[in-house]
N, C-alpha and C positions, 0 to 999 in steps of 0.2 A: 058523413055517409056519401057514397061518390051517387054523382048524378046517373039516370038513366042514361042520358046520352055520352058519358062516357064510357058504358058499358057496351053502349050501341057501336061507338067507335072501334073497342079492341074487340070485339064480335066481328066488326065488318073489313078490320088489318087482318086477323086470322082466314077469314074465308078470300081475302086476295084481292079487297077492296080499298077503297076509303070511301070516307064522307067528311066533306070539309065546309065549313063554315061559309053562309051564303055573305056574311056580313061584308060590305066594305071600309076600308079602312084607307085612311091616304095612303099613299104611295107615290113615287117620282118618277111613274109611271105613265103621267098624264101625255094626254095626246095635244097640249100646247106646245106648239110649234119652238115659240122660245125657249121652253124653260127645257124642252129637247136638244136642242142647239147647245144652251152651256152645260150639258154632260159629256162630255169628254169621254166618261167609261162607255158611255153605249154609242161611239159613234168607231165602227171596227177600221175607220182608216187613218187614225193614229197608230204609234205603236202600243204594244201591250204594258210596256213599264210607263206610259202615259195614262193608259187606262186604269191601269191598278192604284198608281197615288191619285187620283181623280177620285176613284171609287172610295179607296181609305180616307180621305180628306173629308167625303161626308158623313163618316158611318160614328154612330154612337158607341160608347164603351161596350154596351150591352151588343149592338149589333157584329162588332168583332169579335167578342169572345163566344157569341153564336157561331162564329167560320172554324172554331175551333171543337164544336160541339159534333156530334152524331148520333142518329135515330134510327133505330131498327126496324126491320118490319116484320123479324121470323122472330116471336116469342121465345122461343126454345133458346135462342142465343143466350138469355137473361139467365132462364136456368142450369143452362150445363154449366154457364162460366161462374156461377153464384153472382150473379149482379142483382139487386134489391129487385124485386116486379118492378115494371116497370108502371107508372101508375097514372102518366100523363099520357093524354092523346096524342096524335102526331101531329091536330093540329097544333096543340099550345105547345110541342118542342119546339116548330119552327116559327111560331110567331116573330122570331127577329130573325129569320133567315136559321140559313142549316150548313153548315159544311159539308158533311157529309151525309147520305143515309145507306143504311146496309141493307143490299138486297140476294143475302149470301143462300145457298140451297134452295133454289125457287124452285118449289115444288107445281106453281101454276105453268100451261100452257104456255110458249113464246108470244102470241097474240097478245093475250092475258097481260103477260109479264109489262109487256110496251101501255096496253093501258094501262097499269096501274102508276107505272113512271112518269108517263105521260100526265097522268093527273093531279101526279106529285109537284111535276113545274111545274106544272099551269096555277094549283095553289101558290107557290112560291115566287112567281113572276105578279100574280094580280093583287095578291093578298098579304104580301111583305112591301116595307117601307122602298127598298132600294130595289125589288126583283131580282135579286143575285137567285140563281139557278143552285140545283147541289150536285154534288162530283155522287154518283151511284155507286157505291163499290160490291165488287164478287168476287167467288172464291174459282180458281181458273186453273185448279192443279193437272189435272189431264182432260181435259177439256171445262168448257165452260159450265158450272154445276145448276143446271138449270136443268126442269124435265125435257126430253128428248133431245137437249144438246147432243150433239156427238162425242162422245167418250172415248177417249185415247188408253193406249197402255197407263199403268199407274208411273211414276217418276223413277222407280226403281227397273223399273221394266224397259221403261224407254231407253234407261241410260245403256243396259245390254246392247244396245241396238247398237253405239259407239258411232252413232252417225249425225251428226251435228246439222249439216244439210238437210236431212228429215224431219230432225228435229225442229228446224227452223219453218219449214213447210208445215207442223202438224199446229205451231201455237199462233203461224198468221191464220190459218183456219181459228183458231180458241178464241183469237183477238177481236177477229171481224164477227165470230158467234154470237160472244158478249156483247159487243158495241152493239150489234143486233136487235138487243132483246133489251137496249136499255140501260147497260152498263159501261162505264165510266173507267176503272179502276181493278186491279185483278190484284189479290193478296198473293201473289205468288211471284217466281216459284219459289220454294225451297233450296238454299242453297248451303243447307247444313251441313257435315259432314258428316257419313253415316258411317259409326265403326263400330256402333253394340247391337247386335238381332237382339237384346232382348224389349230392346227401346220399341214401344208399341206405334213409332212414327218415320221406323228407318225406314219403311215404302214409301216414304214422301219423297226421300232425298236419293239423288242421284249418285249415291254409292260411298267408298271410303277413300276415294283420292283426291286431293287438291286440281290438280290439272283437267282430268274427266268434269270434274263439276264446274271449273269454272268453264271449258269448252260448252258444256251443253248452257248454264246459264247465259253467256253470250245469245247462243242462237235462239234459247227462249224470247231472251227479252226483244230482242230485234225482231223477232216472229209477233211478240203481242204490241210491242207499239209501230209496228207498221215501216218498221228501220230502225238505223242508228240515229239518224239527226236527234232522238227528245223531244220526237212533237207529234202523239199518236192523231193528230188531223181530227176529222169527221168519221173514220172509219176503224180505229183500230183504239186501243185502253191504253193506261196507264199501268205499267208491272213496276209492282214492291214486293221485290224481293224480301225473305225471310227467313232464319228468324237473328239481325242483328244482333249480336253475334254471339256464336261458340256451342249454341242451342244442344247441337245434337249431343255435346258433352257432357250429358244427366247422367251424375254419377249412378253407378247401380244400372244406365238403362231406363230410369225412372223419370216418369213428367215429372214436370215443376221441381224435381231434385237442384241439387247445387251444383253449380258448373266451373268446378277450379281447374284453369287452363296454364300454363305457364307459360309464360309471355314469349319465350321464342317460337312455342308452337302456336299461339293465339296469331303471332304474325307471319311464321313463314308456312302453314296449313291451313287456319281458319279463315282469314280475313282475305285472303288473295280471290277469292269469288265474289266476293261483295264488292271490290276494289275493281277487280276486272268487268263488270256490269257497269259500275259507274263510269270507270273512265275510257271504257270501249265500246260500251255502246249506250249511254247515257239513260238510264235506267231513273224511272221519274219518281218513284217513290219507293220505300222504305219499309218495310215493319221489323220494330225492334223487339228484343226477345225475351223473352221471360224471364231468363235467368240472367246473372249476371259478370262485367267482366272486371279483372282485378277485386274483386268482390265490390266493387258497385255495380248494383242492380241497370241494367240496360236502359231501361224507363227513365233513368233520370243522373242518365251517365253523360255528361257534358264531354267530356273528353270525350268519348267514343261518337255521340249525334253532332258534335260542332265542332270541334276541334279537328278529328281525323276526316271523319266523313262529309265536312262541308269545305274544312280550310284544307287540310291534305289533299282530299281525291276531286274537290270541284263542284260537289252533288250539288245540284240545282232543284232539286224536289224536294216531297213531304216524309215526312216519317211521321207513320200513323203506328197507331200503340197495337199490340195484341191485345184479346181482347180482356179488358177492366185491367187491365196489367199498371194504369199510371193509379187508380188507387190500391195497388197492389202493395204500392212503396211503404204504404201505412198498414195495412189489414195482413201481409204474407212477409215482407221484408224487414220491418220491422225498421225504415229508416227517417221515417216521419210519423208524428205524433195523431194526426187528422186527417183526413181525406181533401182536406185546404191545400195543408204543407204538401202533400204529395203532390198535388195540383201546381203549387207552387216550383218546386223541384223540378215538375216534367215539365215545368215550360220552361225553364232557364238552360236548360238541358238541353233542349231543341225537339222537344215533341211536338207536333203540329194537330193531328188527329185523337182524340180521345173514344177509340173505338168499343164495344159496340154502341153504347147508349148514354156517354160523358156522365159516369158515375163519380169521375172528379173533376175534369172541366165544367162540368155544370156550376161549378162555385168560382169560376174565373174572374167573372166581373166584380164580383164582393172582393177577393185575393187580389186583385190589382188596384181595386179602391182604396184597401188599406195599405197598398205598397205601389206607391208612382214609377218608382223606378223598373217596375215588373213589364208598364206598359210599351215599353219599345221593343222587349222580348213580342209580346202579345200581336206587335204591328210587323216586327218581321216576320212571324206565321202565317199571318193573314198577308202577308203580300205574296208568299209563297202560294197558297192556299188561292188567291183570285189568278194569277197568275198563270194554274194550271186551268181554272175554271176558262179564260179569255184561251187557252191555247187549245183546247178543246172542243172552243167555239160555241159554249153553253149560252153564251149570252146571244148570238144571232140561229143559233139552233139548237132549242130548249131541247127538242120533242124528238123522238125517234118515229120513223116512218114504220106502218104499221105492215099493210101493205105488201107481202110478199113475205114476211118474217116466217110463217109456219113453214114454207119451201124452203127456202133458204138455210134454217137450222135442223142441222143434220142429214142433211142433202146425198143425194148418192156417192157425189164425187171426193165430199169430204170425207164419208164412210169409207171410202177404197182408199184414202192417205191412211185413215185407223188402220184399215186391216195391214196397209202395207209395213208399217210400225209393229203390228201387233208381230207378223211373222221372221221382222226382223228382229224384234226383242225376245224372239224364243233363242234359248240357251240348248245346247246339246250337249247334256254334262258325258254321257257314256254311252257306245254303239258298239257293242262286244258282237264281235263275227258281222258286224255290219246289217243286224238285225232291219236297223231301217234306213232307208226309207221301204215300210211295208210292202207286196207288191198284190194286187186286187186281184191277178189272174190266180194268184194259190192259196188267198183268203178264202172264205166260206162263210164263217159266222166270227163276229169279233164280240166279243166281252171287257164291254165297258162300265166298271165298278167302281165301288169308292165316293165317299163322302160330296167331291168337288167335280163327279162328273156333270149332274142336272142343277149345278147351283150356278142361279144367274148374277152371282157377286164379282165386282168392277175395282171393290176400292172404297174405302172406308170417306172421301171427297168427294163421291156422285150421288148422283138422283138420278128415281127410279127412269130407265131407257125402255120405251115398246118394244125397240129392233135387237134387243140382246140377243147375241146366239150364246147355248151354253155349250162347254165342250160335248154330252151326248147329241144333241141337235145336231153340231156341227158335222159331226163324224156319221151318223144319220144321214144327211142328206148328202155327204160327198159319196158315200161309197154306195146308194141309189139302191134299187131293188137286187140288183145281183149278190150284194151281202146283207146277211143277216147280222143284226146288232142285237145282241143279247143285256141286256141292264139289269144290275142291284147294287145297293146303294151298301151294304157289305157292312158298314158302321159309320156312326156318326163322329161326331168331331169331339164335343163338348156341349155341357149343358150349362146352363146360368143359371146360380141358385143367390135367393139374399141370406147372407148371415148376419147377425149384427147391421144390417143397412147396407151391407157391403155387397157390390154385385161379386161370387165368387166362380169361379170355373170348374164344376165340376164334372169329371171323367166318365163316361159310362163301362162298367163290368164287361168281364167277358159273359159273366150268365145273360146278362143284361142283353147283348147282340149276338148271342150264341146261333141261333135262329140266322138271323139276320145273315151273317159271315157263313155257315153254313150253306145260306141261298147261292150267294154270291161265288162261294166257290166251285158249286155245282155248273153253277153259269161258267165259271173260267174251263173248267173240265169237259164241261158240250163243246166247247169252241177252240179254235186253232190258234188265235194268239189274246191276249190280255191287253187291254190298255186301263191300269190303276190310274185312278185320280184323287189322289192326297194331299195334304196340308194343311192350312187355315184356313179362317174366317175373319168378319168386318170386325166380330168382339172378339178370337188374340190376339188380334194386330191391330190396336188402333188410339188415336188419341185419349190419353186418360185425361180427361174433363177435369176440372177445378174442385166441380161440388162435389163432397166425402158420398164417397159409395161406389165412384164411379173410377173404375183403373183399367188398363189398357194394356198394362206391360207385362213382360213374362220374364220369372225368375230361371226358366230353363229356355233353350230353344230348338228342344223334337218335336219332332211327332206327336200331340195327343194323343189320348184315349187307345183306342185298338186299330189304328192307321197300323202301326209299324209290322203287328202283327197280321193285320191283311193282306199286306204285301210281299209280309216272308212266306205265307201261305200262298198266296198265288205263287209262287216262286217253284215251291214245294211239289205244285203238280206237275211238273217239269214240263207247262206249256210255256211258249217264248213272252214274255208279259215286258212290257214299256211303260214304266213308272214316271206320271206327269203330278211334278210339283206344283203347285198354284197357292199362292198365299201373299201374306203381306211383310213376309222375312225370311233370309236363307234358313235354311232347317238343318239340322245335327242329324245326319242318315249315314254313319257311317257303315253300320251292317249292309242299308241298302244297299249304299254305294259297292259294297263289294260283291252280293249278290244279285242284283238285278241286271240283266244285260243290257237293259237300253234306258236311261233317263232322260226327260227332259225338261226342265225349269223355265217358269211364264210370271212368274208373281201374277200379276194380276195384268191380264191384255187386252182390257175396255170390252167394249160392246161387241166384234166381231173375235170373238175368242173362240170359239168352237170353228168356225172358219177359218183363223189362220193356221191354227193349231195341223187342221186335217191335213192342212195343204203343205204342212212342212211332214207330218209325219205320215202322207201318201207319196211322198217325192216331188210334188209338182212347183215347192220352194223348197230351193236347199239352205238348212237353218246358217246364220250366220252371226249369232248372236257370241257374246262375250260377260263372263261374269264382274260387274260392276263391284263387288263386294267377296270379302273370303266365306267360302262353306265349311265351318270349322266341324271338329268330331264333337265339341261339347260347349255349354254356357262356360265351364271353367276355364279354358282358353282366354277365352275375353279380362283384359284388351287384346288382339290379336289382326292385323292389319299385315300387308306387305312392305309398307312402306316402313315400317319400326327401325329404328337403331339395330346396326348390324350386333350390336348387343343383347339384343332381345332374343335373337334366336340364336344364340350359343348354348343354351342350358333350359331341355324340355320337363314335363312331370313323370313321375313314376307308372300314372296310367295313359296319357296321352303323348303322342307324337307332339313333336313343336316345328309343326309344318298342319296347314289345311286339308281338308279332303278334298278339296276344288279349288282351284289359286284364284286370286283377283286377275283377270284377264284371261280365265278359262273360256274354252268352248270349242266344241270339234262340229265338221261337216261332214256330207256327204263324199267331199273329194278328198284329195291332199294338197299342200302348198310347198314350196321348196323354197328356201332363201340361199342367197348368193351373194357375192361381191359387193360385202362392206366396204363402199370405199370411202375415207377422207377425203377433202380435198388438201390437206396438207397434214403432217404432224403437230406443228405447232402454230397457236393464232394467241392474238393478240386479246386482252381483254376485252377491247372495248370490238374486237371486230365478231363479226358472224362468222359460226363455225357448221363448215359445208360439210356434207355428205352425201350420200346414194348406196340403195340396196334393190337387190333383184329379188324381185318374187317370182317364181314358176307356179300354176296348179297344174300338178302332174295329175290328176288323177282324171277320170271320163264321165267327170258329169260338171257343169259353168256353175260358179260360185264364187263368195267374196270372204275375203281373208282382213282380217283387222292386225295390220301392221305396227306392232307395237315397239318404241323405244324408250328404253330406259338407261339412265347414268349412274353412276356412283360416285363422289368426291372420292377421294383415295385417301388425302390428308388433308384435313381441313384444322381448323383452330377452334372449334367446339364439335363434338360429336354430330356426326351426318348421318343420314338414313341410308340403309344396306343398298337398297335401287330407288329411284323415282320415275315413273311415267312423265316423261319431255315431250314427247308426240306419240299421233298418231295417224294412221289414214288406212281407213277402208275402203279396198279396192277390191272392184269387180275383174272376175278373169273366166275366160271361155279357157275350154278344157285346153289341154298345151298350150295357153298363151304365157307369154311372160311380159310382165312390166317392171322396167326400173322407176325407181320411185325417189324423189329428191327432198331432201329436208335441209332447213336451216334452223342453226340454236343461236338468240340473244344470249351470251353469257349476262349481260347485264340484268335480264327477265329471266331465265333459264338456269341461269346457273348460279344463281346470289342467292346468300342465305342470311341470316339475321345472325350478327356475331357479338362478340362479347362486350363492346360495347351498346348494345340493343341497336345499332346503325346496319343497313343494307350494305352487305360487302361481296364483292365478288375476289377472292382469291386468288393467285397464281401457282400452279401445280397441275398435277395426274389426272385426269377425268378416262372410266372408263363406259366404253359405249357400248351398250347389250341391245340387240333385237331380235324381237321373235313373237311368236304366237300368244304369251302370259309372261306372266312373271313369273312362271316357272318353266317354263318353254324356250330357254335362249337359248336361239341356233348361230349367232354370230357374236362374235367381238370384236372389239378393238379400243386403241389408247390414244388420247390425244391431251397435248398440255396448252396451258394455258401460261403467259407470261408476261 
């Protein structure tokens, strides 16, 4: 029978506390002068691999395989991933020290959040043998997911933005937010490759191209640890990237599905993101990924944790697990017998981290008892593991400064980076007769309807924001008392029903919102133009959980429910109506797309989303966003990318086109852009040399805007099948009305233009390369040929 006072404990971690043990207990802590002097690890003016074998040298079997261990403090983590209750306190996890602890969706106040961290080291400094401190870790995907952080566009949204620069400015603000509030370590970002909408997690990932995602992961991780050096200091986190490797390839679209990659593309499209974090800008940790490659499981893939990404690329960090994923090897993979062996496997493997709550590292010290030889795996973790503790200065500054936190998170000025992102991630799929930008002097009353007008949803990765604007608010207070804004909500999305335990989706009738869509369109009829707001929600689009019942993915990807048909009906009354997507995946609109006159696509645009939104669609920013990912006509398309073997789109279906409804690198503005004088700087270049170029941009049109200059190659002949184009560069450039800039690129054939050949060896070719630039990947307004030899 558990005691009162452990019931007292997980009472007082739920409400945002602790209570820890007054007992003392030795520790090498003591304030004798001598026995301070021969510790090595606590004196910070040695080096840190001085300090680290110092510290290792004293610590017991048990107190290592504690740096391996981690303890939660949000409940919930236990049950979405199906991890056992958790049933010990926080004190007796960390009784021999902690590696880690997770303080992922903090739902307490930033004040709040620092005391409770704060109390954490303080236990852990006075009331552990050695005082080693723990690395905090949080979830940091568009902003830091704590209450009133500042909340960014979602990953998919951002990456629209195609601006790597901002991007870089929006996650030193996530970096510094976190560090803030107490946190150490960011699971982020997402550097999956996103090619299936039906996947409930492609709003995580920053779209379906190899090059886009590794651009923006670059500027992420340099933005959360505070630069390239690998030493996020006192002010900035530790980013692990995720999910090691191949993730987003769930067959079907489906979590925890199987992920069979074939090795040229695992190396020349999945891995090159991971590779370029690490060896560009020193990316300190890791999470590897559920699913698995070559068909071993990622968890306990020694090849992929130690061989490639420690001996190949150089990693010098952790690789922490997803979460319960190292006993997954035995309970979901089926590749070890016990929850020991699993334990065993992921540390020979090179798993450092057993996140959330060491549902198999917990048995480490017993698994290395009965195998000696296990212990130098065990001691190189833990030197990894102290290592980033000393580089982060936990040991001479346990405690985060309280002090000013509530101002500082989410502050005004990082709210105007949000919104600046937020309006550069709006997309302008369609402006038939130039519908908008709006204009307020011939407005009157606007009707704003639809499911996603008053919803203040961000993103299936946040917690709850006071400051949200939803798009009706937004639109509300830009257009002030001289227009009238008319509202109804026209129909709903979807309902959640259980079947069988299973959460199920189901649609609501048209009798069912007859009423309702009736309102709504009476509202579009009083008023002068329409602004629809459709798509999803946090439950179609979103991570499907471990434990049965719980799914996230969608076997189609329209419209629900009576969206489509609200919108053909606005349509219908032949007022001018501007159809705003918002969701957490591209959606199959193809009627829309051919009847609607003006669209505009947001995924999801963090907290000032009705703000940015107004100010792109009153004129006062002109959109300049670009589609990260294809808007196909149907699920059955799928697989369906730009990048595909020029084979792939030789031969389409009987009902579908075998071309998108919106390309990868779509989006229009308010102006126009001109391009010009493609020029080489020669015909032919050497392999090993850089191959020059230059292209003229003009905005011809009469209003200043930026155009996202897009370049793309094609092998001509190669020695195993090439992709029809590839994104090689990019740069978005600002231009005042008549300006013109020429714009200068260089391509590494040897990074640029190599592909993985029949040997499985990096080769670069000599032959044909042709060069396309232009607005999308279906917008080429220039060419040209250059060889290699």
């Amino acid at each position: 029978m558990k005691s009162n006072k452990l019931h007292l404990n997980l009472f007082l971690i739920i409400c945002g506390s602790l209570l820890f043990s007054s007992a003392k207990v030795f520790n090498e802590t003591t304030s004798d002068s001598s026995v301070q002097a021969s510790m090595v690890y606590k004196n910070p003016k040695v080096s840190i691999e001085e300090r680290v074998e110092d510290l290792l040298s004293r610590m017991t079997l048990e107190e290592k395989a504690a740096q391996l261990n981690a303890a939660s403090l949000r409940k919930s983590a236990a049950l979405e991933e199906g991890v056992e209750p958790i049933e010990k306190t926080i004190e007796e996890q960390v009784k021999n020290g902690i590696g880690f602890v997770e303080n992922t969706f903090d739902q307490r106040l930033p004040e709040q959040s620092v005391k409770l961290v704060n109390e954490l080291q303080k236990h852990l400094l006075e009331n552990t043998r050695l005082g080693i401190p723990a690395i905090i870790g949080t979830e940091c995907l568009h902003g830091h997911a704590g209450r009133n952080s500042t909340v960014f566009p979602t990953p998919l949204a951002m990456a629209s933005s195609w601006n790597p620069e901002l991007l870089n400015q929006v996650f030193d603000i996530v970096g510094k937010e976190a560090r803030a509030r107490g946190g150490h370590e960011a699971h982020t970002p997402v550097l999956d490759i996103g090619r299936d909408a039906r996947w409930g997690r492609i709003e995580e990932t920053y779209g379906e191209d190899t090059y886009l995602t590794s651009q923006m992961g670059k500027a992420i991780i340099s933005g959360l640890q505070g630069g390239t050096n690998g030493n996020p200091g006192l002010t900035h986190v530790i980013s692990s990237p995720k999910h090691f490797a191949g993730y987003g390839q769930v067959e079907g679209g489906r979590n925890f599905a199987a992920t069979p990659i074939e090795s040229k593309v695992l190396h020349d499209e999945i891995l090159p993101p991971f590779e370029a974090v690490v060896t560009k800008t020193n990316a300190l940790g890791m999470m590897a990924s559920h699913g698995s490659v070559g068909g071993v499981p990622a968890h306990g893939n020694q090849w992929l944790l130690t061989d490639l990404l420690r001996g190949e690329w150089g990693f010098k960090g952790i690789v922490v697990s997803d979460y319960n994923d190292i006993k997954r090897l035995e309970e979901f993979h089926h590749i070890a017998t016990t929850p020991k062996e699993a334990a065993k496997l992921g540390l020979k493997a090179g798993m450092d981290i057993d996140l959330p709550s060491s549902s198999a590292f917990k048995y480490l010290k017993e698994v290395v008892q009965n195998d000696k030889d296990l212990e130098k795996y065990l001691d190189t973790s833990v030197r990894r593991i102290l290592r980033l503790k000393f580089m982060l200065g936990l040991f001479e500054n346990p405690y985060t400064e309280i002090e000013g936190v509530e101002k500082f998170v989410g502050n005004k000025d990082h709210v105007a980076v949000a919104e600046k992102m937020a309006t550069e991630s709006i997309v302008l799929l369609k402006n038939e007769a130039s519908l908008l930008p709006l204009n307020l002097n011939s407005v009157h009353e606007i009707a704003v309807i639809g499911p996603k007008a008053a919803s203040n949803e961000m993103g299936t990765y946040t917690i709850d924001n006071e400051n949200v604007v939803n798009i009706l608010k937004g639109i509300t207070s830009y257009v002030g008392k001289g227009v009238k804004v008319n509202y109804a909500e026209g129909c709903k999305i979807a309902k959640t029903i259980k079947v069988d335990g299973w959460d199920v989706l189901e649609e609501y009738t048209e009798d069912e919102e007859a009423e309702s869509m009736s309102d709504a369109l009476k509202t579009v009829e009083q008023s002068d133009v329409a602004i629809v707001c459709v798509g999803g929600n946090e439950k179609t689009a979103r991570e499907a959980f471990y434990r049965p019942g719980i799914a996230g993915d969608r076997s189609e990807i329209d419209l629900l429910g009576n969206q489509r048909k609200l919108v053909m009906a606005a349509i219908e009354t032949g007022k001018p109506v501007v159809v705003v997507l918002m969701g957490g995946r591209p959606f199959a609109i193809p009627e829309i797309a051919e009847k609607a006159p003006a669209i505009l696509n947001t995924f999801y645009l963090g907290q000032t989303n009705g703000d940015a939104l107004a100010k792109v669609i009153f004129g006062e920013v002109n959109p300049s966003g670009k589609l990260p990912i294809s808007f196909l006509h149907g699920a059955g398309q799928i697989p369906f990318y730009y990048s595909m073997k020029a084979t792939s789109f030789y031969k389409g279906y009987w009902e579908l086109p075998n071309k998108p409804v919106y390309a990868f690198g779509h989006g229009l503005s308010y102006t126009s852009f001109e391009y010009a004088s493609l020029e080489l700087k020669k015909e032919n270049f050497d392999v090993n040399a850089p191959v020059e170029f230059s292209v003229k941009v003009k905005n011809t049109g009469n209003r200043d805007g930026a155009e996202v200059v897009q370049i793309y190659f094609r092998d001509e002949v190669a020695s195993v099948t090439r992709p029809a184009q590839l994104l090689v560069r990019f740069e978005k450039v600002w231009l005042k009305s008549g300006e013109e800039k020429i714009i200068n690129f260089t391509l590494n054939p040897q990074d640029d233009l190599s592909f993985t050949g029949i040997d499985m060896k990096r080769v670069v070719e000599p032959g044909e390369f042709t060069l396309m630039v232009g607005g999308a990947s279906d917008d080429i307004r220039l060419k040209s040929s250059f060889t290699l030899e």
